[in-house]
Each structure stands twice: as structure tokens, then as C-alpha cells.
N, C-alpha and C positions, 0 to 999 in steps of 0.2 A: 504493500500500500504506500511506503515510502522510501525515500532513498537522500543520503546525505553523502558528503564526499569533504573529508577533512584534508590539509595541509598543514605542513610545518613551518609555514613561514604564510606572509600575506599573499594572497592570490592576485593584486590587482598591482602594478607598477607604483606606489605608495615609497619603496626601500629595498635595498641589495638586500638580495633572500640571504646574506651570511651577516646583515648588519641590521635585522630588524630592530631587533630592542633598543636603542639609544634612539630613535625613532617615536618607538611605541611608550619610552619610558619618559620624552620630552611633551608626549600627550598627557602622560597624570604618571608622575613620579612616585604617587601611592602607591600603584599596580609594581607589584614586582614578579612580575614577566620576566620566561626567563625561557628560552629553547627545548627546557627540559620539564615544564610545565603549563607550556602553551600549544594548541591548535588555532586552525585560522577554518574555520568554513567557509568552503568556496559553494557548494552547490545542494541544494535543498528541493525535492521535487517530493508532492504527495498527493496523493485523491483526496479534494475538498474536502469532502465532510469529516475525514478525517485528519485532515495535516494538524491541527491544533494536537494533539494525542498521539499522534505519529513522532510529531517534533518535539516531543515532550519527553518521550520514549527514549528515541535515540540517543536526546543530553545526554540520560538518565543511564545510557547503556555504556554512552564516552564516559562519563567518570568513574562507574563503575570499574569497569575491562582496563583504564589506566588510572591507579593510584595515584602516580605523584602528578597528574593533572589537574589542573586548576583554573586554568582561563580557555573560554574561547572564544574567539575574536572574529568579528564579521564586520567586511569592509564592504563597503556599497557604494559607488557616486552619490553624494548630496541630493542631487536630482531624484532619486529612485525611494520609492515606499517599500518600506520592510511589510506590510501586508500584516495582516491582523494575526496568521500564525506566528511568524517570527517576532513580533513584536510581543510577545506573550513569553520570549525565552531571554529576550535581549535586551539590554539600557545602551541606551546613547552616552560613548566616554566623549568626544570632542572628532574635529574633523583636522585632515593634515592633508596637503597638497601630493600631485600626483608628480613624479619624476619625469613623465614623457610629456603629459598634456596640462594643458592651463584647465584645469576644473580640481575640486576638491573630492575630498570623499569622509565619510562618514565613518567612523570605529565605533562598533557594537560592541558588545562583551556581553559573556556568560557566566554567572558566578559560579565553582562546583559548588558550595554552600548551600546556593536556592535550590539543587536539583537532587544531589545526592553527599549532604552533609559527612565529612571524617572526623573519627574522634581522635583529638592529640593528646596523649598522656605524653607527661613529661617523668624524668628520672627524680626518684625522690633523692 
């Protein structure tokens, strides 16, 4: 019913796929992003009635299947609506220019927190 297609770096000309973070980390310095804790979703396709619950699913299966993930990150041209499914997974961090073309784009994020919560015990 659905299908998603992740990367490890941004999908859209935004930053050199071996230099994204000093990029992603000059968007909100809070986020610490980090190669070994980040996905970028490039491609989201579902049958309506279901994408809301399909897209729900799959977060829920990404942070599940990888532990030390944590963020995942959707870039879109400014121009373009996330659509009522994806808008249901994702917040708006800030927008950052494209390297080839004069237009902007948009950085989404995924908390794992809101999808599938880790518990941290620390050493006593």
C-alpha cells in the first residue's frame, strides 16, 4: 500500500553528500545530526486512504530496524506542499539555499521521540 525510499545524505543539491552536517547544523545548531544518526527521505508514494497510517508505519519501522537513528530529514522546494500525510510526520526546521539553482528549499525533520521513543539509562 506504501513505499518510502531513504538516503544518507540530502536528496536535492542543498550540500556535498560528504559535507552535509555543517550545512544542516548552521540550520539549528540544536539538532545534532550526525551521519551516523541521520536519514534524509527522498521518496514517499501511498494509496490515499491510507498514506496517513502507511506513513506512520514506516517512521515507526525506520527507528525501530535502526537504533542509533534519530533524525529524519525531508527537503522539498519552498514552493511545494508536504500534503496532509506528510505533514502529520514532519515540522518545519528552517529553509537553506540550493547549490545549483537560485530557489530555496524547505528542511523537514522527524523526531524518533514522537514515533518510536528509546529508553536511556545511564551508569550508576
Amino acid at each position: 500500500m506504501a513505499q518510502a525510499t531513504f538516503l544518507d545524505y540530502p536528496n536535492w543539491n542543498v550540500s556535498k553528500q560528504d559535507d552535509w552536517v555543517s550545512v544542516f547544523r548552521e540550520l539549528n545548531s540544536e539538532i545534532p545530526c550526525t551521519p551516523l544518526n541521520t536519514l534524509f527521505m527522498h521518496l514517499f508514494v501511498a494509496v490515499d486512504e491510507f498514506s496517513t497510517g502507511c506513513c506512520k508505519e514506516i517512521i515507526r519501522n525506520v527507528f525501530k530496524a535502526v537504533p542509533e537513528l534519530h533524525f529524519i530529514f525531508l527537503t522539498v522546494p519552498s514552493y511545494m506542499s508536504l500534503g496532509s500525510t506528510l505533514v502529520t510526520v514532519f515540522h518545519q526546521v528552517g529553509t537553506i539555499p540550493n547549490l545549483t539553482y537560485d530557489e530555496d528549499f524547505t528542511v523537514q525533520i522527524c523526531l524518533r521521540h514522537n514515533h518510536y521513543p528509546q529508553l536511556h539509562v545511564r551508569k550508576a
